[in-house]
MMTF fields as JSON, N, C-alpha, C and O atoms, coordinates in Angstrom:
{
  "mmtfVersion": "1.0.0",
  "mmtfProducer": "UNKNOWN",
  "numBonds": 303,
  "numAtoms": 304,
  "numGroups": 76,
  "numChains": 1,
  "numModels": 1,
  "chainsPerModel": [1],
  "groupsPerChain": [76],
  "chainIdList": ["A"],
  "bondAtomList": [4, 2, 8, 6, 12, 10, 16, 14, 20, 18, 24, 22, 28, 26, 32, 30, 36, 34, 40, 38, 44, 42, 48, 46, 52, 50, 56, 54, 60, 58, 64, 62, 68, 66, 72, 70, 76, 74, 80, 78, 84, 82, 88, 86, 92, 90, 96, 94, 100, 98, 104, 102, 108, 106, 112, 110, 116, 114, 120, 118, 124, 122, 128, 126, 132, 130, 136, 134, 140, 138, 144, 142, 148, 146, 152, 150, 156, 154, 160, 158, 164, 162, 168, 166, 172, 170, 176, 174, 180, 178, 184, 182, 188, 186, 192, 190, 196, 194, 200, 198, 204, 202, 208, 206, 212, 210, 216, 214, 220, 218, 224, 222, 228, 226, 232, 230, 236, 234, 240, 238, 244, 242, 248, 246, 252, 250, 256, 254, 260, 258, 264, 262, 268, 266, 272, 270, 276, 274, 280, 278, 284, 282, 288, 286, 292, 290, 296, 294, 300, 298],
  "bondOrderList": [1, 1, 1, 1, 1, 1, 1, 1, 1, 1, 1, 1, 1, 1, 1, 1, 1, 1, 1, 1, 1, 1, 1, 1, 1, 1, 1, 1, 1, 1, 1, 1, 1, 1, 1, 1, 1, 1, 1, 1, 1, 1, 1, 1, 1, 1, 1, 1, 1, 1, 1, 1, 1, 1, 1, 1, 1, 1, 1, 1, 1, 1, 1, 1, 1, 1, 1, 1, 1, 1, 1, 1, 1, 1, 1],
  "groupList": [{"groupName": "UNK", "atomNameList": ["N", "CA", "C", "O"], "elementList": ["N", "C", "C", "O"], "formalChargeList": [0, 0, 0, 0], "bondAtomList": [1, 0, 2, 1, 3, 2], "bondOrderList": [1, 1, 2], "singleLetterCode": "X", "chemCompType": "L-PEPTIDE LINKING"}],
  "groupTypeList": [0, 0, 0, 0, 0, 0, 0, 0, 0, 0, 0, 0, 0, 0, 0, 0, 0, 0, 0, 0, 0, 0, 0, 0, 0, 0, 0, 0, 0, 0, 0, 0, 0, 0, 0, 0, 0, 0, 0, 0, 0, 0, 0, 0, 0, 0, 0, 0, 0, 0, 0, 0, 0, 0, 0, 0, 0, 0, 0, 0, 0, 0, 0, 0, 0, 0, 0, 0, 0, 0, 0, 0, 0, 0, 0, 0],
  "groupIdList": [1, 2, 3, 4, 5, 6, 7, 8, 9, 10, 11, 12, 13, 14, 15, 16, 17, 18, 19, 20, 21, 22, 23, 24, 25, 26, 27, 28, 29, 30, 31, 32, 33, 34, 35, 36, 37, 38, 39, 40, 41, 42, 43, 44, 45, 46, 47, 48, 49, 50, 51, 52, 53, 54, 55, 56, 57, 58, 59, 60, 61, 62, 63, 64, 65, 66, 67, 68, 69, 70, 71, 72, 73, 74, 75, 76],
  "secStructList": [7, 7, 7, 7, 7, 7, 7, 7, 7, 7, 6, 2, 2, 2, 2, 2, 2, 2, 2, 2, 2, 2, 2, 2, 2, 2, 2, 2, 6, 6, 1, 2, 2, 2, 2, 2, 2, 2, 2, 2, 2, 2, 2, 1, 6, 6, 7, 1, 1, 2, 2, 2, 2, 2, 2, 2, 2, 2, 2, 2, 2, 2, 2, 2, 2, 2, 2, 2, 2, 2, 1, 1, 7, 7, 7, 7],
  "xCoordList": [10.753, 10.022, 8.568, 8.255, 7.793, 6.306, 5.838, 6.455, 4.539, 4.045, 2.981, 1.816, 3.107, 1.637, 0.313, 0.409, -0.98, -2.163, -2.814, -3.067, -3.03, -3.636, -4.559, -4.732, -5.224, -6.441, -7.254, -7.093, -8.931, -10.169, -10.121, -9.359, -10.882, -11.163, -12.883, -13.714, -13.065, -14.243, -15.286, -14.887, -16.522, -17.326, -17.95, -18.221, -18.057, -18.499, -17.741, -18.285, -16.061, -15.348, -15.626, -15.57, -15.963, -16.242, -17.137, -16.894, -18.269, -19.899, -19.605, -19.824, -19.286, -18.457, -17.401, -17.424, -16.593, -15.59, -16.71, -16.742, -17.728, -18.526, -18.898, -18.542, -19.907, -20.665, -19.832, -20.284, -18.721, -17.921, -17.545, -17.279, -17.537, -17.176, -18.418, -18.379, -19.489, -20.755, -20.903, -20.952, -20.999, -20.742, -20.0, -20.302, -18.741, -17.669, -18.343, -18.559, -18.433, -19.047, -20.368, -20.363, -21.061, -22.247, -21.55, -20.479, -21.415, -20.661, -19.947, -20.213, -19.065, -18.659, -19.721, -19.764, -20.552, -21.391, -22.262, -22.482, -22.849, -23.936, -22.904, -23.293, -21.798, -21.008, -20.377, -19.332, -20.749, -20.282, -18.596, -17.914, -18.243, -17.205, -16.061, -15.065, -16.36, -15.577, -15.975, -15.215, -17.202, -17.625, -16.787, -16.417, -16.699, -15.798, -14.843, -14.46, -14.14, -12.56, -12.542, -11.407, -13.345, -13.279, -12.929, -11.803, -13.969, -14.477, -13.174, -12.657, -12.759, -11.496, -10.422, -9.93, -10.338, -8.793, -8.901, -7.982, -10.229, -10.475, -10.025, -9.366, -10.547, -10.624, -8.875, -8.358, -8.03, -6.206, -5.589, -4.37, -5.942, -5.0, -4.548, -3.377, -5.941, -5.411, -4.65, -4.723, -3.906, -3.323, -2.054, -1.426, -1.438, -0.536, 1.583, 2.708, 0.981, 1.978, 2.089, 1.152, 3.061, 3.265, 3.28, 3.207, 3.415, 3.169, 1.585, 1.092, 0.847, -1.024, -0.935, -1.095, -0.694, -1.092, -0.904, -1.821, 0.341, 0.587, -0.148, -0.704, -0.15, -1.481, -2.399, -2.614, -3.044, -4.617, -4.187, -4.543, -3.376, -3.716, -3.894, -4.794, -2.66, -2.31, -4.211, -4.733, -5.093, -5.809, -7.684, -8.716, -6.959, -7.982, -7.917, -8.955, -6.244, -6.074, -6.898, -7.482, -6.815, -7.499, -8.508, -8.816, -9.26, -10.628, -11.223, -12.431, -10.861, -10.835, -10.605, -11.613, -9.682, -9.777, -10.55, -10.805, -10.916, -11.825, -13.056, -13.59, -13.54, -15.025, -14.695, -15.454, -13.76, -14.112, -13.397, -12.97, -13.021, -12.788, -14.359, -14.542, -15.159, -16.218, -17.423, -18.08, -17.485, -18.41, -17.968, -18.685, -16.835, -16.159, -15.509, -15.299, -15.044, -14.157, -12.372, -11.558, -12.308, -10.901, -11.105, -11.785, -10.183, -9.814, -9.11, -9.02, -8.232, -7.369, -7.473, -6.748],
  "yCoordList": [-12.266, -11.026, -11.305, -12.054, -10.695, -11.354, -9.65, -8.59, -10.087, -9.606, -8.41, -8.787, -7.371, -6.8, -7.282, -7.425, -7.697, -7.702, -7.056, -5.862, -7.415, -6.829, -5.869, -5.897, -4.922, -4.024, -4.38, -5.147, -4.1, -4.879, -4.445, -3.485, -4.915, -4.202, -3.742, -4.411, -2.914, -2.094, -2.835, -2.89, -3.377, -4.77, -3.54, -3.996, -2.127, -1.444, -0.908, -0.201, -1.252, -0.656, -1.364, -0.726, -2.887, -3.576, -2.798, -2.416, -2.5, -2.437, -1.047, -1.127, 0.139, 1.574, 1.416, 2.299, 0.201, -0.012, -0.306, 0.518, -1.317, -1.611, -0.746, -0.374, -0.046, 1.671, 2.47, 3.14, 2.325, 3.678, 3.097, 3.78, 1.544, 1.177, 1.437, 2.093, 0.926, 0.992, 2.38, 2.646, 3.443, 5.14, 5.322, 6.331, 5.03, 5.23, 4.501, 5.196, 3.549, 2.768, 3.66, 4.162, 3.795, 4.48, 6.039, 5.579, 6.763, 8.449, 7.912, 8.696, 6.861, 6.686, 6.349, 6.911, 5.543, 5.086, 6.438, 6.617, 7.467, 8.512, 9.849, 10.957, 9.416, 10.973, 10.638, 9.989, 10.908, 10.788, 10.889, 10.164, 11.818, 12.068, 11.19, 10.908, 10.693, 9.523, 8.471, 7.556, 8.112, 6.811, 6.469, 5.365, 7.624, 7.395, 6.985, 5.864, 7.817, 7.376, 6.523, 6.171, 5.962, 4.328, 3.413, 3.028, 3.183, 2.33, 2.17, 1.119, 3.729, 3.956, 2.844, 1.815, 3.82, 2.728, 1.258, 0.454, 1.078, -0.697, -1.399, -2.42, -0.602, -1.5, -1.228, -2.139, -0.091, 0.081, -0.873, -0.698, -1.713, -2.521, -3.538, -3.885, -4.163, -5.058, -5.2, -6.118, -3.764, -3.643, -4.116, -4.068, -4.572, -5.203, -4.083, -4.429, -2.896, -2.064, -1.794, -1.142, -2.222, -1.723, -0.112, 0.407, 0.303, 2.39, 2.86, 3.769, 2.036, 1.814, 1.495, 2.483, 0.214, -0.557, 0.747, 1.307, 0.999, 2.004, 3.371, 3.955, 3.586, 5.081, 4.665, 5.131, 3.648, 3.307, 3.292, 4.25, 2.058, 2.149, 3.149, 3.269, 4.481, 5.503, 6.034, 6.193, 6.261, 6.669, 6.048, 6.547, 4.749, 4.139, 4.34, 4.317, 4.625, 5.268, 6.438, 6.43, 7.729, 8.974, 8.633, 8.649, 8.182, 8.185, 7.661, 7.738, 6.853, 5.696, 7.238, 7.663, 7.793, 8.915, 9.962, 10.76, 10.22, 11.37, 10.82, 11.388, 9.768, 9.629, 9.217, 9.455, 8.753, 8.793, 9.678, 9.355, 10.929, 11.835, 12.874, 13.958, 12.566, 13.396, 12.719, 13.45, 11.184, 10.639, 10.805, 10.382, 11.396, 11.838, 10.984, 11.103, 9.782, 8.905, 9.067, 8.233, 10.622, 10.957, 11.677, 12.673, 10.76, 11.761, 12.752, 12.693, 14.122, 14.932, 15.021, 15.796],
  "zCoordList": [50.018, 50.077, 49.671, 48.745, 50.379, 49.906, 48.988, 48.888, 48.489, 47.606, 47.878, 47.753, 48.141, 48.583, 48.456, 47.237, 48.722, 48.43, 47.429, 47.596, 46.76, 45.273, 45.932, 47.15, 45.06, 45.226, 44.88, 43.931, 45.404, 45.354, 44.227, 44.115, 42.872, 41.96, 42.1, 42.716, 41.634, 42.098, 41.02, 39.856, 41.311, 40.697, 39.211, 38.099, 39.526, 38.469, 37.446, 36.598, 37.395, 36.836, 35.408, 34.357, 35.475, 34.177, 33.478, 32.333, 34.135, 33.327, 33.04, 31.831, 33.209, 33.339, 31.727, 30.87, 31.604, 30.472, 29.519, 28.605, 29.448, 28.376, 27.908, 26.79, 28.784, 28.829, 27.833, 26.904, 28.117, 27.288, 25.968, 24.979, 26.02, 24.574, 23.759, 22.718, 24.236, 23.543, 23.309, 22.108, 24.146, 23.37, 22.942, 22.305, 22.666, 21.989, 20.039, 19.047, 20.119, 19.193, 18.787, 17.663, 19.315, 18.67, 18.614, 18.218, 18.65, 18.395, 17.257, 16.345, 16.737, 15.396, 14.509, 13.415, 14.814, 13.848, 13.747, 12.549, 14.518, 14.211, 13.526, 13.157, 13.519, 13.452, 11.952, 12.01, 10.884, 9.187, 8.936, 8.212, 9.619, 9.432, 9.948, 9.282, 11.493, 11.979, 11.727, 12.044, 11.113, 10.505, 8.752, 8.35, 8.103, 7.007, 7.358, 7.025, 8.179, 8.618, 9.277, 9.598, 9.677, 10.305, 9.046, 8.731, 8.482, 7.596, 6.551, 6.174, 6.156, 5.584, 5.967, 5.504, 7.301, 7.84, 8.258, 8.415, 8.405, 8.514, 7.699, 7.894, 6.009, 4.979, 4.581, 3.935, 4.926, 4.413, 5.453, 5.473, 6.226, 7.329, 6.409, 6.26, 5.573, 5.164, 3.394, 2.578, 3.326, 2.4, 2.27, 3.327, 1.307, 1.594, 1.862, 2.222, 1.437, 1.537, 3.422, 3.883, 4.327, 5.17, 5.811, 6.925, 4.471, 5.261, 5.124, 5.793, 4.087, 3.988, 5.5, 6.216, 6.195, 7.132, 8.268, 8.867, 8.354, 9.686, 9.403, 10.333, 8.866, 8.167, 9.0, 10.119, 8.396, 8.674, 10.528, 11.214, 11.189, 12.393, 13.011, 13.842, 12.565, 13.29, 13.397, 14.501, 11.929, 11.68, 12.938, 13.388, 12.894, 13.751, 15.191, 15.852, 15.984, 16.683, 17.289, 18.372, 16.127, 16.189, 16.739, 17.931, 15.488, 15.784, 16.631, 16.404, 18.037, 18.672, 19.634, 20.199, 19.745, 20.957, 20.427, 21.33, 19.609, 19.293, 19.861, 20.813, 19.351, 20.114, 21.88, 22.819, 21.925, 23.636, 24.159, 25.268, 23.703, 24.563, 23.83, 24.386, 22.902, 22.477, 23.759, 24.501, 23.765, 25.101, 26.575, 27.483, 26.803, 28.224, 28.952, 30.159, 28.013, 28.533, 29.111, 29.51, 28.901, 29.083, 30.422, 30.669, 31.394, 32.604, 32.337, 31.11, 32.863, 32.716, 34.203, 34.827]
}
């Protein structure tokens, strides 16, 4: 059975992913409130209690969709 042909990938979809990381990244760093809770859950990963560790990810999670659905990185 052969394999379908892959899909072109579109040459702007890369520079479009950077774009949104780099606003995503800056909206945490200018916004106090998701910049605490960054910094927060960065520094609880490397705690050594496993329910610290999953807190924090869940927490880095959030904030990781809060700013890119605040820069318009979320389709619906």
């Amino acid at each position: 059975m052969t394999q379908p042909a892959p899909r072109p990938v579109d040459p702007m979809t890369h520079a479009r992913i950077r774009l949104l990381i780099k606003a995503r990244d800056m909206w945490i760093a200018g916004n106090p409130d998701l910049n605490e809770r960054w910094e927060r859950a960065q520094q609880q990963v490397h705690d050594p209690d496993d329910a610290v560790v999953y807190a924090a990810l869940h927490e880095i999670s959030n904030v990781l969709h809060e700013a890119v659905e605040a820069v318009g990185g979320v389709r619906r």
